[in-house]
ZAMARGU-4260 file (C-alpha; in steps of 0.2 Angstrom, whole numbers, plus 5000, padded with zeros to 4 digits):
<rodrens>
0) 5269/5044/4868 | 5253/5056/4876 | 5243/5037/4876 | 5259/5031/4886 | 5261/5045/4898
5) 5239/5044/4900 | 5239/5025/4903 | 5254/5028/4917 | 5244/5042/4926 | 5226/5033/4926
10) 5237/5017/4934 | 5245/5029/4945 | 5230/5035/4948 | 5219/5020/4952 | 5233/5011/4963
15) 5231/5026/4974 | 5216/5025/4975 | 5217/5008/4980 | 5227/5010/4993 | 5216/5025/5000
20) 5201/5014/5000 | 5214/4996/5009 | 5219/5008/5023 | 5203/5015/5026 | 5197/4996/5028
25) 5210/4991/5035 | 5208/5006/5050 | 5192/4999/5051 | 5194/4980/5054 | 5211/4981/5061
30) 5203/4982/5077 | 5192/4971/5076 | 5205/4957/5070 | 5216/4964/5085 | 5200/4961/5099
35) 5195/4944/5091 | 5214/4937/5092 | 5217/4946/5110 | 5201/4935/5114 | 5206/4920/5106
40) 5224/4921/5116 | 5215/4926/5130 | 5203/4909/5130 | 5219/4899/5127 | 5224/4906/5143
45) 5210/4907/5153 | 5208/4887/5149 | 5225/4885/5162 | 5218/4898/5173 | 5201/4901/5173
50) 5200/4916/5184 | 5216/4925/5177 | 5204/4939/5172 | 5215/4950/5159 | 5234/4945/5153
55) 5250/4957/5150 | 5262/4950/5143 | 5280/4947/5150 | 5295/4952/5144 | 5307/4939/5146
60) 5324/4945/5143 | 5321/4953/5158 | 5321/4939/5169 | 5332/4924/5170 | 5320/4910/5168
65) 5320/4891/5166 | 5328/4888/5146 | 5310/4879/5144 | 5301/4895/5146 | 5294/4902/5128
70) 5281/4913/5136 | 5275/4920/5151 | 5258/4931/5155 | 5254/4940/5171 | 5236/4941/5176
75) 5226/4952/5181 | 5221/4940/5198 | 5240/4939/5202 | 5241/4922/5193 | 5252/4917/5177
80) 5251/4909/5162 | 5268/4898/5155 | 5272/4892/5139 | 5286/4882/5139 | 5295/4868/5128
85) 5296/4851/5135 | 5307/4836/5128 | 5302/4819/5132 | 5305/4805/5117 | 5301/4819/5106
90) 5309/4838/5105 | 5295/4849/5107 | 5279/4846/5118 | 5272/4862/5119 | 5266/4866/5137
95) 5255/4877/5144 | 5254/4878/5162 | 5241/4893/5172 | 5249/4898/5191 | 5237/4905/5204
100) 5243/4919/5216 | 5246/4908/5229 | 5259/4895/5220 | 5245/4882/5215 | 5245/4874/5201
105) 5228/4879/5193 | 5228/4867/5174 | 5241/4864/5164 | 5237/4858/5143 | 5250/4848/5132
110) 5245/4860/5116 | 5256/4850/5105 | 5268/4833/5105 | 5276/4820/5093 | 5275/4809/5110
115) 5268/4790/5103 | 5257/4785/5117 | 5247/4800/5120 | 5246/4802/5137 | 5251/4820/5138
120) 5235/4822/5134 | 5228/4819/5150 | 5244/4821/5164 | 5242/4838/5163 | 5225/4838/5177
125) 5236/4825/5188 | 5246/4839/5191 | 5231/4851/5195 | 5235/4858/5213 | 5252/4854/5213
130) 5265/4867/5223 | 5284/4871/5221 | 5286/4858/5236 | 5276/4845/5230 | 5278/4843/5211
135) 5294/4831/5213 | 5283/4818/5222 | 5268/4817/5210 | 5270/4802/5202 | 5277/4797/5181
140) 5266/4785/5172 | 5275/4766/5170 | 5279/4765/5152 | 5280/4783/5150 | 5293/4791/5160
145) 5301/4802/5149 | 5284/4809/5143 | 5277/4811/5159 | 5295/4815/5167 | 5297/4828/5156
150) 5279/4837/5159 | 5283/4836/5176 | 5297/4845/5173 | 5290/4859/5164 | 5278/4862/5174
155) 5290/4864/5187 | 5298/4876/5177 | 5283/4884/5176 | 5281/4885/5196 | 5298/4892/5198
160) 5295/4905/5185 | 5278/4910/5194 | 5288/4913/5210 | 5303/4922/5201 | 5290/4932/5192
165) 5282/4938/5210 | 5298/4944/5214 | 5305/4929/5223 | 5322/4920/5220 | 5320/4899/5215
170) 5333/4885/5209 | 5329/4884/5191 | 5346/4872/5189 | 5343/4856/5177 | 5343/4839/5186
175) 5361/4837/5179 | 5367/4853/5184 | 5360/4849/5201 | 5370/4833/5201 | 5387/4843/5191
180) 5386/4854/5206 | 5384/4842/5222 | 5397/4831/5214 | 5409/4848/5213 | 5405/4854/5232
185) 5410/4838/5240 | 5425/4835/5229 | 5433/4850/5221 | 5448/4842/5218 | 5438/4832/5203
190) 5438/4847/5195 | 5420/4847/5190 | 5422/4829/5179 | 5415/4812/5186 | 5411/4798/5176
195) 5397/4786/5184 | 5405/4769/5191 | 5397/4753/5186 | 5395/4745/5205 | 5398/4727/5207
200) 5398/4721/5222 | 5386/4722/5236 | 5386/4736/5245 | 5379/4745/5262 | 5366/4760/5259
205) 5374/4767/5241 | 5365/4770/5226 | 5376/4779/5214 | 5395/4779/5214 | 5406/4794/5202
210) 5422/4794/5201 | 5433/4811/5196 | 5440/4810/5179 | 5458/4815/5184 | 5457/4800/5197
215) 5458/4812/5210 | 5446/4803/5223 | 5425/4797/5223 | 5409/4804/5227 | 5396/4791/5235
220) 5378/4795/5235 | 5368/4788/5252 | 5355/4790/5259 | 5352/4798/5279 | 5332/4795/5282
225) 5324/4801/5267 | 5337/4813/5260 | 5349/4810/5249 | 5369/4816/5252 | 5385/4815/5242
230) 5399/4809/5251 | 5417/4815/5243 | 5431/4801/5246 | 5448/4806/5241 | 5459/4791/5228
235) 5465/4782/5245 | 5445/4777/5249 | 5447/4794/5266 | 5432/4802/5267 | 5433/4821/5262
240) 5417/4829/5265 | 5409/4834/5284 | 5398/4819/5289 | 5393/4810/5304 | 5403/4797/5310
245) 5389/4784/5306 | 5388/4789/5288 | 5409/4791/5289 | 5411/4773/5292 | 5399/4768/5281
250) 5404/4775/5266 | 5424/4772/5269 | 5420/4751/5274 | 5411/4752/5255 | 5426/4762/5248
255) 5437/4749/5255 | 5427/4737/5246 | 5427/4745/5230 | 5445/4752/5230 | 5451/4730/5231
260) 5437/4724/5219 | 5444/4720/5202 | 5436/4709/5186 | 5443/4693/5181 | 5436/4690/5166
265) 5428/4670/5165 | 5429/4659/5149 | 5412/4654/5146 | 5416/4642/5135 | 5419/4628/5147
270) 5403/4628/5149 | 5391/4618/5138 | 5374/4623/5144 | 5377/4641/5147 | 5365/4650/5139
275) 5370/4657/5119 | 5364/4673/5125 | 5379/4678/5136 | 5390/4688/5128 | 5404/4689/5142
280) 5407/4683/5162 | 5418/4691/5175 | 5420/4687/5192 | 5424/4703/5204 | 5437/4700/5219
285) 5423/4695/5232 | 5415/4681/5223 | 5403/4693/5213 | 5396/4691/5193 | 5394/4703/5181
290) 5386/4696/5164 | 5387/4703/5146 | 5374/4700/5137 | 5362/4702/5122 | 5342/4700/5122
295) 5328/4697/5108 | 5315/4712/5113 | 5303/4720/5098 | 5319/4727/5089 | 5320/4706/5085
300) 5302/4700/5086 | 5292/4715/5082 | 5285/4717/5063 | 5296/4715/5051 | 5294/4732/5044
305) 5297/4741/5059 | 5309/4732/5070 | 5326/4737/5070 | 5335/4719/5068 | 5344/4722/5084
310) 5347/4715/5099 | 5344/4723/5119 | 5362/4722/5127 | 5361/4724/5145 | 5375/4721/5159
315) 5372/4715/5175 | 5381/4712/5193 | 5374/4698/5204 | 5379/4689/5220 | 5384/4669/5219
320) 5368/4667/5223 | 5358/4677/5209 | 5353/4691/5220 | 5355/4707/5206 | 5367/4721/5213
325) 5363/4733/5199 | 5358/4734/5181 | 5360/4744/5166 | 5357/4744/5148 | 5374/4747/5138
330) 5365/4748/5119 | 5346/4747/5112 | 5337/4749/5096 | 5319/4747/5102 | 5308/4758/5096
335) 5308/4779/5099 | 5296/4783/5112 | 5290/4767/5115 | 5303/4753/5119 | 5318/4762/5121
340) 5310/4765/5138 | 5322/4750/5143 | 5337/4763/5141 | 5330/4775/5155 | 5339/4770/5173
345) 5321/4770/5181 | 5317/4753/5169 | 5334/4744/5174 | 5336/4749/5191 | 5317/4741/5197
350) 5328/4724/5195 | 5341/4728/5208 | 5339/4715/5223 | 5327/4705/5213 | 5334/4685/5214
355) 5328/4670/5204 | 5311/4669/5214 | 5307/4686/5212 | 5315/4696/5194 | 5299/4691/5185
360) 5287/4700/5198 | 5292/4717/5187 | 5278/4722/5178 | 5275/4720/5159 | 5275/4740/5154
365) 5258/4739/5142 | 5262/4746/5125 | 5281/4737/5124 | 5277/4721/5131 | 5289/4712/5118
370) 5301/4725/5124 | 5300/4720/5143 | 5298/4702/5142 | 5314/4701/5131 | 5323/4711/5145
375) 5314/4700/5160 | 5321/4686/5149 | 5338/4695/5148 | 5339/4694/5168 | 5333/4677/5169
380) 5347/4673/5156 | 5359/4681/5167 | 5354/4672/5184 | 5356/4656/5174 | 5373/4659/5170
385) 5378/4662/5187 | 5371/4646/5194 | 5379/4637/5181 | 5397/4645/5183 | 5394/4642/5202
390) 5389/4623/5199 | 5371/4623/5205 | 5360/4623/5190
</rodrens>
């Protein structure tokens, strides 16, 4: 029993000891870990703005802040340091963006990204000098919108945070709460819930059409010069919203036209050439197409072990005469962060007003050229159809 008790009190013993001589270590190198990682963060930093001198943290919860934002540094020059979550095919590019005094865009690094084409890498110093007012207009890379679309958009997020950091106010709204809230100010009578209408006939100076869930009326986006308004028309095609009379009469002659236009749907199967690829044709009240269709991109062509198997399926509205009224893709299995590039609206919409002479001038995007020479193929598809339903071809 005394050897028992001895063995406890020497263990006792030597663990205290041991813990004497690990706190006197660690008191000594604890702050020298603490400098050498406060450097290391403070490199990192300086990389995005090299004159920041020295960085404080911010605490976030007391600002209201871009959801992008993880973490924010002041510096000492009046500059700041934002990192911030970006998502563009992937979920998680990790941002970090360095803001000078004066709203300028000082570097920005892509620190990490599960993008497939890599060219985060290298967007970050196109945006190098870039201002609140001028971010919007620097331009995406073709055949990596989302990627670069979505850096953009952080580093907006970043120049919004510098300025609501200095003790300034900025939208830090989402594009689709931007768009929620315009479509709610000319039409409150939506009730906040619009649905996007497929346009199909040709009409004057509109680019996008919603229409309020509870039927209630229409919002029309046009254009007056170079900005862009909504235009609230009420169910009977009146419009609701304070315009000029130009822009009045404009947008209640292409209401007209939509609030008559209806589908009648064609059987295709009267016709022996038309093209196997043509899933289903309407005709629209003023002599207008729309096409159904399916299309062989990588998801059919593309190496057996990574293709999907499946078919592009893209609608389209043309005039009797081939010219493309608008274009979208309903359904694709291309492949993530490459391909599917066919499903952003950017990719369709570059064919609108293209015709027979002129829809394969669109660019192959390098990197998915199976991808978009099954959809140039798609359109071409599509025109065909049309000259054969309207006994031309």
């Amino acid at each position: 029993m005394k050897k028992y008790i001895k063995s406890i009190i020497s263990l006792t013993v030597i663990c205290a000891v041991i813990a004497a001589l690990l706190a006197v270590t660690n008191s000594k190198t604890a702050p020298i870990i603490d400098k050498n990682q406060k450097a290391a963060a403070n490199k990192a930093l300086l990389e995005v703005l090299p004159d920041g001198g020295d960085f404080t943290a911010v605490d976030l919860a007391k600002y209201t802040l871009p959801e992008s934002v993880q973490e924010a540094y002041t510096a000492s020059n009046g500059g700041c340091v934002v990192k911030l979550t970006a998502k563009g095919y992937g979920p998680d590019m990790i941002i970090m963006c360095g803001v000078d005094a004066n709203g300028v865009v000082t570097g920005a690094v892509c620190l990490s990204s599960n993008e497939t084409l890599g060219v985060e890498k290298t967007y970050g110093e196109t945006t190098k000098g870039a201002t609140v007012g001028s971010i919007d207009d620097l331009a995406t890379v073709s055949g990596a919108t989302m990627t670069t679309g979505a850096y953009k958009g952080a580093v907006k997020d970043a120049l919004n945070t510098a300025i609501i950091l200095g003790g300034g106010s900025a939208d830090i709204r989402t594009e689709e709460e931007i768009l929620a809230d315009n479509l709610k100010a000319v039409l409150p009578i939506g009730e906040g819930k619009f649905t996007e209408v497929f346009i199909s006939e040709k009409l004057e100076n509109v680019s996008a059409i919603y229409k309020s869930d509870n039927d209630a009326g229409y919002v029309y986006v046009t254009k007056v010069g170079e900005e862009e308004i909504f235009v609230g028309v009420d169910a009977n095609g009146v419009v609701v919203s304070e315009v000029a009379d130009d822009v009045k009469a404009n947008i209640e002659a292409n209401a007209k036209i939509m609030l008559k236009s209806s589908l009648k749907e064609v059987d295709i199967s009267k016709y022996a050439d038309m093209p196997k690829h043509i899933d289903k044709a309407y005709k629209t009240t003023n002599g207008n197409y729309v096409i159904e269709l399916h299309t062989a991109g990588y998801g059919i062509n593309g190496d057996k072990y990574t293709s999907s198997g499946e078919y592009i399926y893209i609608k389209v509205a043309l005039t009797d005469k081939g010219e493309i009224i608008n274009c979208v893709t309903v359904k694709q299995s291309e492949t993530d962060g490459v391909g599917s590039i066919c499903a952003d609206k950017d990719f369709s919409a570059q064919y609108i007003g293209k015709d027979e002479n002129t829809y394969k001038e669109i660019d192959t995007v390098a990197g998915v050229t199976l991808t978009t020479k099954g959809y140039q193929s798609g359109i071409g598809k599509a025109i065909e159809a049309v000259k054969i339903m309207e006994g031309v071809a």
